[in-house]
N, C-alpha and C positions, 0 to 999 in steps of 0.2 A: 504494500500500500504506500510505503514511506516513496515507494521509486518513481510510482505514478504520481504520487504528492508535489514531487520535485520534477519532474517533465513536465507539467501544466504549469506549474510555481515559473520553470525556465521559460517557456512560452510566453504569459500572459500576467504574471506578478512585475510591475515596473521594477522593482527593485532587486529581487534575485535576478530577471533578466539581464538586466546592469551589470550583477557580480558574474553571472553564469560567461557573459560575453566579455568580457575583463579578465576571466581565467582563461578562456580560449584564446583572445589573442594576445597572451603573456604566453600561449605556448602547450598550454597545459593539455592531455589526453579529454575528451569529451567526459568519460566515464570518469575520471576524477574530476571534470569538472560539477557533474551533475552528481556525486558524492558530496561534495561541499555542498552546493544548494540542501541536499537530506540535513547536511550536519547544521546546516544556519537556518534549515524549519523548525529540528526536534531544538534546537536552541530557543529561537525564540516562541514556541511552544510553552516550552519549558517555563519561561518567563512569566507568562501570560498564566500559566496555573498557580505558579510563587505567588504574581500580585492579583491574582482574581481581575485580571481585567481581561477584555471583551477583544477578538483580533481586530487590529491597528496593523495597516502597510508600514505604517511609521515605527513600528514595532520591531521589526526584521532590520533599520537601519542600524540600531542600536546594538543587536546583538551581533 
């Protein structure tokens, strides 16, 4: 689930888009790039159950 989470997140989230295309043209393998996007979801995920707040795009800049 987390993989398709982060293929659409890559696609159509302004902000991991950003990161996701910022790791590829630094070079980096697709599949580690779209590894990172899982790790900066379950991240700010994470966040958002600590402080009980509601998902925020602005949310994912921070973490």
């Amino acid at each position: 689930m987390l993989y398709m989470a982060a293929l659409a997140a890559a696609r159509f989230n302004p902000v991991i888009r950003t990161f996701y295309q910022r790791l590829l043209a630094a070079g980096k393998p697709k599949k580690l790039a779209l590894t990172a996007c899982m790790r900066k979801l379950v991240l700010s995920l994470n966040f958002m159950v600590k402080n009980n707040q509601p998902w925020n795009q602005f949310v994912t800049q921070v973490s």
